[in-house]
C-alpha atoms as a printed R data frame, in Angstrom:
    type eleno elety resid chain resno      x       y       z
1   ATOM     1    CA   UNK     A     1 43.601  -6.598 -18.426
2   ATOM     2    CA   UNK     A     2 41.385  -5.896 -21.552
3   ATOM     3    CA   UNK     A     3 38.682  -7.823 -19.890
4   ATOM     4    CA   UNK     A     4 38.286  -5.486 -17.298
5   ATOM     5    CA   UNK     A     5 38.288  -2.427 -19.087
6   ATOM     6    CA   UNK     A     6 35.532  -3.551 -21.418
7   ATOM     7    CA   UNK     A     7 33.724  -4.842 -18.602
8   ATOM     8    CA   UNK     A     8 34.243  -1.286 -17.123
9   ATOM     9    CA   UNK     A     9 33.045   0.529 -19.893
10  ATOM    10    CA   UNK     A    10 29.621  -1.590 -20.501
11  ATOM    11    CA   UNK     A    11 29.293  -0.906 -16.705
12  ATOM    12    CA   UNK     A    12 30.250   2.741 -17.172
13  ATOM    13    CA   UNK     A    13 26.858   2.861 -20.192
14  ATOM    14    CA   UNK     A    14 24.194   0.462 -18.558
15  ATOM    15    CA   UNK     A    15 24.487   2.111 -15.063
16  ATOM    16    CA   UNK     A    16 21.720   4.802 -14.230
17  ATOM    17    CA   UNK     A    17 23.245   8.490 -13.330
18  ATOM    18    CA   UNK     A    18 21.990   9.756  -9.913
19  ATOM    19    CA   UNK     A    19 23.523  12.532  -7.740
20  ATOM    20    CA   UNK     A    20 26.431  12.368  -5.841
21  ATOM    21    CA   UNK     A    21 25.815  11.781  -2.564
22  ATOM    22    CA   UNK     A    22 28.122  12.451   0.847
23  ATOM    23    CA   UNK     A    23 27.038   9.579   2.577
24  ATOM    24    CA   UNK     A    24 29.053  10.381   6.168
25  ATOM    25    CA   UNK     A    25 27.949  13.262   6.306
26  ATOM    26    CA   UNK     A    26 24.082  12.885   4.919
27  ATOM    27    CA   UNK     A    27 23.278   9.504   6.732
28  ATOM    28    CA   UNK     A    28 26.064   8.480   9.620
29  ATOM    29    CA   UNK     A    29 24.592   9.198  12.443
30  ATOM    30    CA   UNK     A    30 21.543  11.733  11.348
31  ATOM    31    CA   UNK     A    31 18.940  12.790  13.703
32  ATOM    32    CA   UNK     A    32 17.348  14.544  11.012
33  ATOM    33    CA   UNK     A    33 14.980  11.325  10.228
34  ATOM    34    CA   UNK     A    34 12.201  11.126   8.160
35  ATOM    35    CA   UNK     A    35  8.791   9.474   9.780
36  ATOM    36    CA   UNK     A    36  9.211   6.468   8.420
37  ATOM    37    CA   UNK     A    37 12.580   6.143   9.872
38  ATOM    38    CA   UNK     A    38 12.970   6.422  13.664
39  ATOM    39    CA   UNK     A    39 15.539   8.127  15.861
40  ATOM    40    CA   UNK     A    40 16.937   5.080  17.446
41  ATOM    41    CA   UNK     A    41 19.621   3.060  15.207
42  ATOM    42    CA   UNK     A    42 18.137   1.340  12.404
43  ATOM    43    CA   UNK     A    43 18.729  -2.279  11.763
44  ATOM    44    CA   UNK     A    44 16.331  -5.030   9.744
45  ATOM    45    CA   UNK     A    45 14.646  -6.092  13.340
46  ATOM    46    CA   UNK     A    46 13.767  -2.206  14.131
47  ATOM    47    CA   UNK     A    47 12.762  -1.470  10.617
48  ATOM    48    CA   UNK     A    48  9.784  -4.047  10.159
49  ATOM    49    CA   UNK     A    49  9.397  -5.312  13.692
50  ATOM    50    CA   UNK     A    50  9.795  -2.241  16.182
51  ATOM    51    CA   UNK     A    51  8.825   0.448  13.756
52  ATOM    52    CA   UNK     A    52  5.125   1.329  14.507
53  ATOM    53    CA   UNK     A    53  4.004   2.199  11.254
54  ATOM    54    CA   UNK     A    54  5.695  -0.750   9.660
55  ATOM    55    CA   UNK     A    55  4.758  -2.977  11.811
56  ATOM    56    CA   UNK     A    56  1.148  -2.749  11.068
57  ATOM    57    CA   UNK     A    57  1.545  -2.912   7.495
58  ATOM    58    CA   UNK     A    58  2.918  -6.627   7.914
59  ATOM    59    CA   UNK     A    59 -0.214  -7.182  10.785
60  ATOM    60    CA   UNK     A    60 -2.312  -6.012   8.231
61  ATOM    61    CA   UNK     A    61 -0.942  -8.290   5.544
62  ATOM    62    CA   UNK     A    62 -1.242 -11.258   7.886
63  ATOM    63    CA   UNK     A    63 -5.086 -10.377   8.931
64  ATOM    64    CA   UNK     A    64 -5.809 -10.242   4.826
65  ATOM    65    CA   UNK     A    65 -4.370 -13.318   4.548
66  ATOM    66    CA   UNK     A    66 -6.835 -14.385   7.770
67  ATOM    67    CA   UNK     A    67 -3.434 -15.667   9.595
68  ATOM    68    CA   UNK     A    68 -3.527 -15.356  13.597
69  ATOM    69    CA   UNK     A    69 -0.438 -14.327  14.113
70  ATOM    70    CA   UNK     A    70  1.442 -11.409  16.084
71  ATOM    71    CA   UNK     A    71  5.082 -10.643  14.399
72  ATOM    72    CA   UNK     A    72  7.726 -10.592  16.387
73  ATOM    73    CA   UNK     A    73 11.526 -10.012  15.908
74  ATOM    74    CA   UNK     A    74 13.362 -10.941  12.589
75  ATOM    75    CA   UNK     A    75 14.954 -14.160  13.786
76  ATOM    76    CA   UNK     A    76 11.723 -15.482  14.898
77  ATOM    77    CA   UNK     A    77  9.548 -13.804  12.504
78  ATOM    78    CA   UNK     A    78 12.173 -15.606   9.699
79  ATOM    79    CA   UNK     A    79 11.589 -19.120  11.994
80  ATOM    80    CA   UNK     A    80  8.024 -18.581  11.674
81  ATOM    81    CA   UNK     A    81  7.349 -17.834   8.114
82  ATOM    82    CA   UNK     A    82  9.672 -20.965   7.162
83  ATOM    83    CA   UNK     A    83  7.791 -23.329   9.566
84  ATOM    84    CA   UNK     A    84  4.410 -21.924   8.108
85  ATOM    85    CA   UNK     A    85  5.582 -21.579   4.574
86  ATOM    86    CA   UNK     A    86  6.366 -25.637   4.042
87  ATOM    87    CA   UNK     A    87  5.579 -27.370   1.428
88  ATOM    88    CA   UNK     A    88  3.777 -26.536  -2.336
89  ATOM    89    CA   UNK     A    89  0.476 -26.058  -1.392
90  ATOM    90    CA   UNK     A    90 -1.059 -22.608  -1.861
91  ATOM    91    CA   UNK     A    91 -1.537 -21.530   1.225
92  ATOM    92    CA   UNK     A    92  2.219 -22.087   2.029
93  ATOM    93    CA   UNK     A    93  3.202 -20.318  -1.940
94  ATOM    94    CA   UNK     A    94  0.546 -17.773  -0.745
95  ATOM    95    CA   UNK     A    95  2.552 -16.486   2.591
96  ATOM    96    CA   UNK     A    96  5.832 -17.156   1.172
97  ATOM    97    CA   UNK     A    97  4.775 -14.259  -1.485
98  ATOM    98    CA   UNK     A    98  3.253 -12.308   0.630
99  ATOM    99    CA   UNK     A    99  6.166 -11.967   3.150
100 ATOM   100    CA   UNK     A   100  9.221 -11.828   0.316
101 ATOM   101    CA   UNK     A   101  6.393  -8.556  -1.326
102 ATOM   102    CA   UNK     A   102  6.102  -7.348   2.062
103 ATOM   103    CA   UNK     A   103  9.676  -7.245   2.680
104 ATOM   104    CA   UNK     A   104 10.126  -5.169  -0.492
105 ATOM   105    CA   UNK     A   105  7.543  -2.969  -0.270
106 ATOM   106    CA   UNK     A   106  8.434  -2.314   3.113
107 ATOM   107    CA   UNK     A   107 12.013  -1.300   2.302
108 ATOM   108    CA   UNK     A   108 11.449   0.627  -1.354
109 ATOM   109    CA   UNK     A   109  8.933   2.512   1.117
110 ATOM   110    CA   UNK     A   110 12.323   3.338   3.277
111 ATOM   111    CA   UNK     A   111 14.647   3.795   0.781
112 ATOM   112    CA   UNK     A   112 12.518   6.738  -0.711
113 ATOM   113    CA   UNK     A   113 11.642   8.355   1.964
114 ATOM   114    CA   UNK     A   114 15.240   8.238   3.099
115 ATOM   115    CA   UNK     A   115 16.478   9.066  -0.256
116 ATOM   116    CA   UNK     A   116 14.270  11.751  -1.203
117 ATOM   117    CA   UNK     A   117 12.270  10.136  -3.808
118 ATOM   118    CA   UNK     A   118  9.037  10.175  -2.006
């Protein structure tokens, strides 16, 4: 029992403070959607594969990279980026980081608009 309430209190002092939120009734269900965010429910496939504006940021990406490719959903965007992403050789390192960055970018970007910090 002493375990947990040390491992409570270091939790308690290393955690960042931010606002209470009411998550129901800020998020569940909001119309109210920033731009980057569209009306229709949001899942992983809608957020970097449907989304307009998100979508072209990963097109973009690929066309740096001088890949021919058109993205499509997450399954077979996921099947894709494996198949291409083999191996140790640089170009395969080279898409595997620029898809896991993308995928980050792409959601911070979301997460502060949704959350007020952009």
């Amino acid at each position: 029992m002493k375990g947990k309430t040390i491992t409570r209190k270091v939790y308690k002092l290393l955690r960042e403070d931010y606002p209470l939120v009411n998550w129901k009734t800020t998020m569940y269900q909001n119309m109210a959607r920033p731009r980057a965010v569209s009306f229709s429910e949001e899942n992983i496939n809608h957020l970097f594969f449907v989304c307009t504006e998100l979508k072209l940021i990963w097109q973009k990406v690929l066309r740096w990279l001088k890949i021919d490719h058109v993205p499509m959903d997450w399954t077979a965007e996921l099947r894709w980026i494996t198949r291409h992403s083999k191996g140790k050789g640089w170009k395969a390192q080279l898409l595997k980081s620029a898809a896991a960055e993308t995928v980050y970018a792409l959601w911070k970007y979301r997460n502060d608009v949704c959350f007020g910090n952009k």
